[in-house]
C-alpha positions in Angstrom: 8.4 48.2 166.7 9.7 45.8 169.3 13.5 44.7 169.0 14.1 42.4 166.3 16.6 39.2 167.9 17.7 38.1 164.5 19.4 39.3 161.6 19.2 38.6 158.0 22.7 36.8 158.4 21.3 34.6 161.1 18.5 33.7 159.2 20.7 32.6 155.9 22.7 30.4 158.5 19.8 27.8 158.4 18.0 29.1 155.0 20.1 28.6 152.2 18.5 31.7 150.1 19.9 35.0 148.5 16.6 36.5 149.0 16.1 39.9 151.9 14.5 38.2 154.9 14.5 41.1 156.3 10.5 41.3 155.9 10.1 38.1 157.4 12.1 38.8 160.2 9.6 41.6 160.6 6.8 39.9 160.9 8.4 36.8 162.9 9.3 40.1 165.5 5.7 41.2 165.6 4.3 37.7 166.2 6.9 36.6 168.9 6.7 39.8 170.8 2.6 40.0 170.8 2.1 36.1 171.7 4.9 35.1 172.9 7.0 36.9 175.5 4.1 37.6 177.7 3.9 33.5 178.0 7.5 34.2 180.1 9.6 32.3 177.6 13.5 32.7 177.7 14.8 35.0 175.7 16.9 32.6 174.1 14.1 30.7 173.6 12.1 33.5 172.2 15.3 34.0 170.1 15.2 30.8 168.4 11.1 30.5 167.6 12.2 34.3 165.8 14.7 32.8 163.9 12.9 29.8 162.6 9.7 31.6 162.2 11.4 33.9 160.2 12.8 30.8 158.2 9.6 29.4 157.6 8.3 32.1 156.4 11.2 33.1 153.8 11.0 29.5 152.7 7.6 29.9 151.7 9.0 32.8 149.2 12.4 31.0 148.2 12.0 27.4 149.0 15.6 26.0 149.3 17.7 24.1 146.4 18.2 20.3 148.2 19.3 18.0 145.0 21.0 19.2 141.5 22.0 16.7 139.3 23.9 18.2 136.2 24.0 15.9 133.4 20.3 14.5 134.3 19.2 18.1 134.7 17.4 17.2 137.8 17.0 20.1 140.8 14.7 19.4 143.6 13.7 22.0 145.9 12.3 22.0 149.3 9.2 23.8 149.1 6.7 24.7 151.9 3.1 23.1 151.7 1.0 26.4 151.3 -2.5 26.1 153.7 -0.8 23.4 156.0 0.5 26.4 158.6 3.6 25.7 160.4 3.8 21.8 159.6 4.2 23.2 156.0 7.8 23.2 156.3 10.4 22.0 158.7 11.1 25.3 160.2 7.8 25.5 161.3 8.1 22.2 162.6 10.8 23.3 164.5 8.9 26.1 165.9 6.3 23.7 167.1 8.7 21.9 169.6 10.2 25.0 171.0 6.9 26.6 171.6 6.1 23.7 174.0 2.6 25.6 175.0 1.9 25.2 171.8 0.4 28.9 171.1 1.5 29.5 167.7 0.5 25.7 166.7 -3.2 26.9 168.3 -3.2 29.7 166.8 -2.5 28.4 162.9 -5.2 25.7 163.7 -8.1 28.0 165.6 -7.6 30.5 161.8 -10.2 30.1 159.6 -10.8 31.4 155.9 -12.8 35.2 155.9 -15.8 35.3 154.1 -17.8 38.2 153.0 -21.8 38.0 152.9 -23.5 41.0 151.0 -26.9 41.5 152.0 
């Protein structure tokens, strides 16, 4: 497993969860290392797609309290538009401008559904 350039505590700097993102972080490692360093990215730049990746993909698990109202009983939460890929939430967006190539945005969009044909 390639070195991971975030921490959990890193993460909960820009997420506002209680959740592990430790697996996301996992997976945000994984994706960044395979596609993107080989691109010749900085590694603070690589540093920062981890982090948000990772955000955007803990989001989708915890989405993020961004209103309560007490007496009207009204909470809001940011959640993340399942099946709309990184524009689903504005970490993803985020990721979009600092991967100026645009991979990871031509990756989400070149994915289609699987199908299975039994003959």
């Amino acid at each position: 497993m390639a070195n991971q350039r975030v921490v959990d505590s890193d993460v909960k700097q820009i997420l506002r969860t209680t959740i592990d993102t430790q697996p996301y972080i996992v997976c945000a490692t994984l994706v960044v290392t395979e596609r993107l360093v080989p691109v010749g990215y900085s590694a603070d730049r690589l540093r920062q797609i981890e982090l948000y990746l990772s955000a955007h993909l803990a989001s989708l698990q915890d989405p993020g309290l961004i209103e309560l109202t007490a007496d009207g009983a009204t909470a809001r939460y940011d959640r993340g538009k399942l099946g709309t890929g990184l524009n689903g939430t504005q970490y993803g967006q985020q990721i979009q401008w600092l991967d100026y190539l645009g991979i990871l945005a031509h990756d989400n969009a070149t994915m289609r559904p699987a199908t299975l044909r039994v003959d």
